[in-house]
N, C-alpha and C positions, 0 to 999 in steps of 0.2 A: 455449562460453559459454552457461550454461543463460539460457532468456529465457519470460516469464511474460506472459499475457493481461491486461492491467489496463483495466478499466472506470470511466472517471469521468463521475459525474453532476453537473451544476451545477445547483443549488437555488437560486441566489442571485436568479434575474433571473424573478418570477414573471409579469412582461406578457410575458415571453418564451418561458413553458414551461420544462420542463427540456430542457438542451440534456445531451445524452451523446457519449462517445466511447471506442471503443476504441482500444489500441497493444500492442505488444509489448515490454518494457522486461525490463533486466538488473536483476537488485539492487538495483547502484548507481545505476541508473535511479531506483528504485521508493524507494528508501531517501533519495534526494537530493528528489525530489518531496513524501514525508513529511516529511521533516526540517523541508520551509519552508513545509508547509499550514497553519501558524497564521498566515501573511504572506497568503494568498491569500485569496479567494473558499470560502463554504462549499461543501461537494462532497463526493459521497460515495464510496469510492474502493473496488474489488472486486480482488482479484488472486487469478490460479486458475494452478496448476500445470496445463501440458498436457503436461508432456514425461515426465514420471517414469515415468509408466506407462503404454504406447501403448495411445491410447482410453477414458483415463480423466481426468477435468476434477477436480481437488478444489482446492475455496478454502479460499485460505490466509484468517486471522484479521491483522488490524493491529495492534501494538500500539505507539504511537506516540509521539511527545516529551512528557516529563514522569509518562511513565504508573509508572516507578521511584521513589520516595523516596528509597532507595540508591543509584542511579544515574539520575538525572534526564533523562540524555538517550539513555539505551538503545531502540531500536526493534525489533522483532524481527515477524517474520512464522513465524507458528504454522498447524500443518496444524489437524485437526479433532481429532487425536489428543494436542493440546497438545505435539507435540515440536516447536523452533524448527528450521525448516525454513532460514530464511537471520538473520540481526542485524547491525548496525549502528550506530554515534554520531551523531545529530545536532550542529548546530555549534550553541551557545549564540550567538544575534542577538540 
């Protein structure tokens, strides 16, 4: 089970700083977390492929709930190259 570096920032709490963190998350990790950032805290979120290529880091692009007209709730994670690297549905809440 491939598993991917994601970085999130929390912007939300400024007496606080930014707080960050890293993990290591599957897809369906990364795709369920998307799915319900419009519920949460603003935040900015990074996922980078480590495993494709040993010794090579490339971030993937978000593209997240609602960003389709045709399909509203498609998510998809794009390399630099625009080919869709992993996609997903969001659940309409």
């Amino acid at each position: 089970m491939r598993k991917y570096l994601v970085v999130r920032t929390d912007k939300s709490s400024p007496d606080k700083g930014l707080i960050t963190w890293a993990s290591l998350e599957t897809e369906g990790q990364i795709l369920g977390g998307l799915g319900m950032s419009d519920c949460y805290w603003p935040e900015e979120i990074h996922v980078y492929d480590v495993e494709s290529v040993p010794g090579k880091v490339t971030e993937l692009k978000l593209l997240g709930t609602w960003h389709d007209a045709k399909d509203p709730l498609l998510m998809e994670a794009v390399d630099p190259d625009g080919n869709v690297v992993f996609s997903g549905h969001a659940d309409d809440h």
